[in-house]
C-alpha positions in Angstrom: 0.0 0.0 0.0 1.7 3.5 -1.1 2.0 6.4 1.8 -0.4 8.4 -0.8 -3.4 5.9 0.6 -3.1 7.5 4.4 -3.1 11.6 2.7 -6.3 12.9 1.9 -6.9 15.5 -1.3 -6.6 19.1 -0.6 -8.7 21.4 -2.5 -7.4 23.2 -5.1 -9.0 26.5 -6.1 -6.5 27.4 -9.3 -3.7 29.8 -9.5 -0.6 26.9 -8.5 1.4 25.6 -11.3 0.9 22.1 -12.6 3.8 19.5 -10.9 6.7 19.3 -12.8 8.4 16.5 -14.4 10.2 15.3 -12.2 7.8 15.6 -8.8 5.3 13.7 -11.6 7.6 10.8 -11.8 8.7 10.3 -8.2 4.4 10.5 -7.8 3.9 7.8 -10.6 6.9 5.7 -9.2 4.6 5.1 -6.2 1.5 3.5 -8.2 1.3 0.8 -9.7 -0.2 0.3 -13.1 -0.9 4.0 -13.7 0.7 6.0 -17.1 1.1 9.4 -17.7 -0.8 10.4 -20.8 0.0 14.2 -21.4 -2.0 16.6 -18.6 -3.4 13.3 -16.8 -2.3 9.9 -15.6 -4.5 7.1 -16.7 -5.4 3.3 -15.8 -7.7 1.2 -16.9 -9.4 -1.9 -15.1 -11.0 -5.0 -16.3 -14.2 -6.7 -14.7 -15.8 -10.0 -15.3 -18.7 -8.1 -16.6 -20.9 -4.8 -16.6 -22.4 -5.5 -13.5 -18.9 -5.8 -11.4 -17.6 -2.8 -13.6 -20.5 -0.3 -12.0 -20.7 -1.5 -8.5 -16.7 -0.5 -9.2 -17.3 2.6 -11.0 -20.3 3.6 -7.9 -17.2 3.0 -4.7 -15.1 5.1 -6.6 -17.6 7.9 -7.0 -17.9 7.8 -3.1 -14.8 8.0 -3.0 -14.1 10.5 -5.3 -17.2 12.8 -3.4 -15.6 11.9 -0.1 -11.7 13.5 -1.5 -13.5 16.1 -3.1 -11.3 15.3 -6.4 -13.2 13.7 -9.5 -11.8 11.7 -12.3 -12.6 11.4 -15.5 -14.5 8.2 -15.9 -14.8 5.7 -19.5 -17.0 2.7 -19.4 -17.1 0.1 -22.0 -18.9 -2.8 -20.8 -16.4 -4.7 -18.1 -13.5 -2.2 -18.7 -13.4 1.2 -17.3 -10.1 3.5 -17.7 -10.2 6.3 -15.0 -8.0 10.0 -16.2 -7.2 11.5 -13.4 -5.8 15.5 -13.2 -6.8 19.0 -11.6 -9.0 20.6 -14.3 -8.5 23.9 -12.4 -4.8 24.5 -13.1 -4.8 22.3 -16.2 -2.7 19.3 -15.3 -1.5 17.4 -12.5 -1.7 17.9 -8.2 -0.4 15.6 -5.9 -4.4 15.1 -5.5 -4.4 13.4 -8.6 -1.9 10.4 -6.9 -3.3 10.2 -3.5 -7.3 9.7 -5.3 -5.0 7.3 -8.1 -3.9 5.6 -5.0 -7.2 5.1 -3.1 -9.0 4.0 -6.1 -6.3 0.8 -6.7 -6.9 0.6 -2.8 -10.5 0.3 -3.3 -9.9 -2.8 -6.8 -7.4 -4.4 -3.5 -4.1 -3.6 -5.8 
């Protein structure tokens, strides 16, 4: 389990710079499974069918409302790829890996 499970999202109003390069990599380094795919970092799960891929999809979204951070969320059928970044500076927080974290925490990764 990565340190980032026990931090909780802070929110984030704008007007900070997106993390750099290198603070995104020493981030990433701590997940497993996750890419970086230009302003967000991506991963996609796969499920045994539709059913199990909602009931996913529904934890996360409490625990999305619970950080107060949202991902982006693509559902096709029994796989689901969550983007996760800070729309309000226009690319990544440190948000982005503690809710990346929580949500392989939640799939028992």
């Amino acid at each position: 389990m990565s340190e980032l499970t026990l931090r909780r999202c802070v929110p984030c109003e704008g007007g900070v710079p997106p993390l750099g390069r290198t603070e995104t990599e020493r981030l990433l380094a701590q997940l497993s499974g996750w890419s970086l795919s230009g302003k967000w970092i991506s991963k996609e799960f796969q499920f045994k069918n539709f059913i199990e891929a909602m009931t996913f999809v529904n934890r996360v979204a409490e625990l999305a409302e619970q950080e107060g951070h949202h991902p982006d969320i693509h559902i096709h059928y029994s796989r689901v790829r969550f983007d996760i970044w800070t729309h309000t500076i226009g690319g990544l927080s440190e948000n982005d890996f503690i809710l990346a974290a929580k949500v392989d925490m939640l799939r028992g990764l």
